[in-house]
C-alpha positions as CSV (number, residue, x, y, z in Angstrom):
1,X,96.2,102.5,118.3
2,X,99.3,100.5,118.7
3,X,102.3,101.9,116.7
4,X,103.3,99.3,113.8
5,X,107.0,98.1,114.2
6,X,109.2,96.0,111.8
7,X,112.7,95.3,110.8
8,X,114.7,95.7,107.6
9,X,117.2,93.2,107.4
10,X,119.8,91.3,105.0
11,X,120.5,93.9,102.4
12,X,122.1,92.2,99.5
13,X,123.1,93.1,96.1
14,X,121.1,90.4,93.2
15,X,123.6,91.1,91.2
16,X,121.0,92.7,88.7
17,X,121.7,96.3,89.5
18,X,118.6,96.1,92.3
19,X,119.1,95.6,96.3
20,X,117.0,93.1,97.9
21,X,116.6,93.2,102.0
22,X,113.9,91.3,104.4
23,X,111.0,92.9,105.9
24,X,110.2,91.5,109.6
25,X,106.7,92.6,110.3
26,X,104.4,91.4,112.7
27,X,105.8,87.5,112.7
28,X,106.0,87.7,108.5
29,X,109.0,88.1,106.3
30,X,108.2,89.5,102.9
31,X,111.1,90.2,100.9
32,X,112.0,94.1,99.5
33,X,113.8,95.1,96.3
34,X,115.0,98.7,95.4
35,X,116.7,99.3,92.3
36,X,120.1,100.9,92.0
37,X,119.1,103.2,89.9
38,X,116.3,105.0,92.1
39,X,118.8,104.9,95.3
40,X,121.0,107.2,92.8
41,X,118.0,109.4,91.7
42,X,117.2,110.3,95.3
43,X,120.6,111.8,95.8
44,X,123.4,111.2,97.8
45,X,126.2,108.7,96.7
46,X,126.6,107.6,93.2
47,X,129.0,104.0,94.4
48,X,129.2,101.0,92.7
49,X,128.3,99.5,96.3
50,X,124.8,99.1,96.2
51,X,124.7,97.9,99.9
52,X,126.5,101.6,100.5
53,X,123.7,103.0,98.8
54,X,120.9,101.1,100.6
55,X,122.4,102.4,103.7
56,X,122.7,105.5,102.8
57,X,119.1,105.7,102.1
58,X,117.6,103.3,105.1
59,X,115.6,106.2,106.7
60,X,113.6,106.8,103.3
61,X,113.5,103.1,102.6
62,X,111.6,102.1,106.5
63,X,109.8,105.5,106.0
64,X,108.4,103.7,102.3
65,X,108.4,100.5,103.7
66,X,106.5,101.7,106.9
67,X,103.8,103.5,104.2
68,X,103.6,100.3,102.0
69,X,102.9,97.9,104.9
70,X,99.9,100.4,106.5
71,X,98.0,100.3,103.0
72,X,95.2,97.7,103.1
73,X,97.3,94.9,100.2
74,X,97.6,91.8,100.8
75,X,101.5,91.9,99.6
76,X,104.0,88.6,98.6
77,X,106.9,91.1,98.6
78,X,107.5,95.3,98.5
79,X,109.0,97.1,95.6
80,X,110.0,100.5,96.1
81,X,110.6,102.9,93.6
82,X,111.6,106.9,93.0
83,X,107.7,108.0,93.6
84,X,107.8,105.6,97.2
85,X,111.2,107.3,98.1
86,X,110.9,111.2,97.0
């Protein structure tokens, strides 16, 4: 069983209180979102930077990500919220 790899990329704030960021998997880009709101649940910082706060939380986020992509959807883009990151 080969090991799936991918790439998080591009984090950018929308400027609707949610991060967006690009999922390289496998020769596909799908896009990602995360709100600011469940980076803050999770704990940790409480900026105003919400690229600070997507860093802060990358392991979580390619651990969700990673989970996301190994379920059996066909997927146009990955939304991760507080369940996907607890």
């Amino acid at each position: 069983m080969s090991k799936q790899q991918f790439l998080l990329e591009s984090p950018k704030d929308t400027g609707d209180d949610r991060v967006t960021f690009i999922i390289r998997n496998n020769g596909t880009v799908l896009p990602g979102f995360v709100a600011r709101s469940t980076l803050i649940s999770i704990g940790g910082l409480t900026s105003n930077n919400i690229v600070a706060l997507y860093t802060e939380h990358r392991a979580r986020i390619a651990d969700a990500v990673k989970k996301k992509l190994a379920e059996p959807v066909l997927r146009q883009y990955i939304s991760l919220g507080l369940e996907d990151l607890q």
